[in-house]
DOGUTI-442944 format. One record per residue (C-alpha): residue in one letter; chain; x, z, y. Coordinates in Angstrom, 3 decimals. Layout:
BEGIN
   resn   chain       east         up      north
      A       A          X          Z          Y
...
//
This chain:
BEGIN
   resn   chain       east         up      north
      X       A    205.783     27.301   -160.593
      X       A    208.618     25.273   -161.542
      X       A    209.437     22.981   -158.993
      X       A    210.886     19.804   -161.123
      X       A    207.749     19.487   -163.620
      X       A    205.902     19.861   -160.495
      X       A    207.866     16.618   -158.997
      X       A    207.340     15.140   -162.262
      X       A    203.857     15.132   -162.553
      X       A    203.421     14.292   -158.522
      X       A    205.959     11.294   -159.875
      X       A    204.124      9.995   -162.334
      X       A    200.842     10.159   -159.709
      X       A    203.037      8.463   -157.222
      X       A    204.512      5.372   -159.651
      X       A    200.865      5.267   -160.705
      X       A    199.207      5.287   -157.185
      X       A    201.694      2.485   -156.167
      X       A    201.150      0.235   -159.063
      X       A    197.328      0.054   -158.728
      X       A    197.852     -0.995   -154.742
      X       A    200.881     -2.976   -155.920
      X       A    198.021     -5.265   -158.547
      X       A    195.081     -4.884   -155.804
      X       A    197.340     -6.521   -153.024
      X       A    198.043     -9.167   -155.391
      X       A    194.972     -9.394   -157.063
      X       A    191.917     -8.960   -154.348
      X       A    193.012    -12.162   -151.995
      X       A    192.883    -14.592   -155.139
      X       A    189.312    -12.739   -156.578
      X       A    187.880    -12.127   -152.847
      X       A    184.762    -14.615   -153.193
      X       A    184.032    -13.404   -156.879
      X       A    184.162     -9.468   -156.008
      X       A    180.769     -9.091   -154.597
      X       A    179.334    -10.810   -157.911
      X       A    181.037     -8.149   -160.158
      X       A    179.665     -5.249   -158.090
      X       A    183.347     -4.629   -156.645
      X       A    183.189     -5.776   -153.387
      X       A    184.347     -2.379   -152.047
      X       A    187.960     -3.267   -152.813
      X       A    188.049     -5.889   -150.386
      X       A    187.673     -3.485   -147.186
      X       A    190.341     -2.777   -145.449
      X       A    189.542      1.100   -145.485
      X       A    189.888      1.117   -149.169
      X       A    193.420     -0.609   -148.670
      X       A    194.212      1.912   -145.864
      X       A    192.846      4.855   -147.896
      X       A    195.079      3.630   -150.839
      X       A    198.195      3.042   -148.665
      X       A    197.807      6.614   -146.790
      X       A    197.773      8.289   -150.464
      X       A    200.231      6.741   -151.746
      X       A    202.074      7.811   -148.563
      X       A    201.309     11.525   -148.526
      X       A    202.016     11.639   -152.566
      X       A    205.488      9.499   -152.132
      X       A    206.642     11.725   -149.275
      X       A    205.632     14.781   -150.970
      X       A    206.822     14.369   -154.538
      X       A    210.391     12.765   -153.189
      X       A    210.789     14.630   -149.948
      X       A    210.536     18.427   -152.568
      X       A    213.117     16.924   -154.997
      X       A    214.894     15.849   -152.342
      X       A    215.457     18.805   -150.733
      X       A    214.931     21.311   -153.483
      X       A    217.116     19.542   -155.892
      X       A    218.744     16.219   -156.230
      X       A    220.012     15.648   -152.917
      X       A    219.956     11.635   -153.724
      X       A    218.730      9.364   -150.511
      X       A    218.303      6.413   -152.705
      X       A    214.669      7.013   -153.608
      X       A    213.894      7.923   -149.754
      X       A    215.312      4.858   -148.430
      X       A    212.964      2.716   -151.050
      X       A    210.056      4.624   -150.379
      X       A    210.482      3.960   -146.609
      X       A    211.669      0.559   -147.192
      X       A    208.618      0.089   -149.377
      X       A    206.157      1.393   -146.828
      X       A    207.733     -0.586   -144.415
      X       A    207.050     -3.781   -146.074
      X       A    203.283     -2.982   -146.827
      X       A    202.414     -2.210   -143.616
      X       A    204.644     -4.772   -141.829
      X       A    202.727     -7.321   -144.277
      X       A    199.311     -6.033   -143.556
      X       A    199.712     -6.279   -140.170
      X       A    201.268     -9.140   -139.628
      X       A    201.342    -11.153   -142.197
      X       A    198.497    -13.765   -143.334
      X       A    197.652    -16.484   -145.998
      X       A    198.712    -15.931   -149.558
      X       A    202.218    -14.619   -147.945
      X       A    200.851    -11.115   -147.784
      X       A    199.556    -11.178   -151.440
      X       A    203.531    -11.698   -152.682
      X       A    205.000     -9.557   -149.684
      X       A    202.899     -6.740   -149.854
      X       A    202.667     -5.966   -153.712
      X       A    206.574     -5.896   -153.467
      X       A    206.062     -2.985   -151.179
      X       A    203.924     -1.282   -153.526
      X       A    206.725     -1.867   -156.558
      X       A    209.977     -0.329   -154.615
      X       A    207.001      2.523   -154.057
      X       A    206.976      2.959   -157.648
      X       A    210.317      2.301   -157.933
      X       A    211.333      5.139   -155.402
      X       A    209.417      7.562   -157.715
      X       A    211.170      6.397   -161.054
      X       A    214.774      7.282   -159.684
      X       A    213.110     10.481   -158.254
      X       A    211.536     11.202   -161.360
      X       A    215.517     10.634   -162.853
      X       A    217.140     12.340   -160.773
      X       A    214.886     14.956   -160.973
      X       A    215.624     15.192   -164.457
      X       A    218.786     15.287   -164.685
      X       A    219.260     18.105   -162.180
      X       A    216.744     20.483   -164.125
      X       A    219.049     19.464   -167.435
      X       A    222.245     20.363   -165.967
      X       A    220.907     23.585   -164.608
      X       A    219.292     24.275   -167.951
      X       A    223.324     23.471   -169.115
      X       A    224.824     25.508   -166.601
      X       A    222.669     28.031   -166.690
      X       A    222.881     28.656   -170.990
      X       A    226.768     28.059   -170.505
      X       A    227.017     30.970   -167.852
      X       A    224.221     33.164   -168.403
      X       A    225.386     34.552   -171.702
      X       A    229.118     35.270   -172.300
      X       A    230.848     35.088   -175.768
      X       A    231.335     38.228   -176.918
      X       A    234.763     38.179   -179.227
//
């Protein structure tokens, strides 16, 4: 299997994952007392949010921890996925009021964030192996 479309798609699951906890952080404080009515009450336990963070987790430090170390080499996208998880937990933990709705959705975009520059560098390794390889691979014959 080749490892960068592999990355990719785990990428694209990652940005994805983080996005939808990034808009339920946000969203589920202001719409707590009007979830129950619409049937969605569910979103507003904490093992949902926990479940949620913990995938995002294992899918983050999957997809970026294989590029990392099969191909690109880059920290940047490790350091904001840590950073990111860092602030969503710190912010579920210890953070209250309508401070952890703005704090803790931020987490959830350097999450996605991480992924896009993985999902770039990524990209541009498998091109420039693609180029080196069709430069290198076949020699003019003359």
């Amino acid at each position: 299997m080749d490892h960068s479309k592999h990355s990719s798609k785990l990428d694209n699951v990652g940005m994805t994952a983080s996005i939808l906890c990034a808009v339920h952080c946000a969203v589920v404080p202001f719409l707590i007392t009007s979830l129950p009515l619409l049937g969605l009450g569910f979103l507003a336990n904490p093992w949902v949010e926990w479940s949620m963070i913990l995938f995002a987790l294992l899918i983050g430090f999957y997809a970026i921890g294989l590029s990392y170390f099969r191909s690109h080499r880059r920290v940047l996208p490790l350091i904001l996925l840590f950073g990111g998880f860092l602030i969503i937990i710190t912010g579920h933990l210890y953070i209250t009021n309508w401070r952890e709705a703005i704090i803790v959705p931020f987490g959830g975009l350097l999450i996605a964030t991480a992924h896009f520059f993985n999902y770039k560098y990524t990209a541009i390794c498998r091109n420039a192996n693609t180029l080196f390889h069709l430069k290198h691979s076949h020699p003019h014959k003359g």
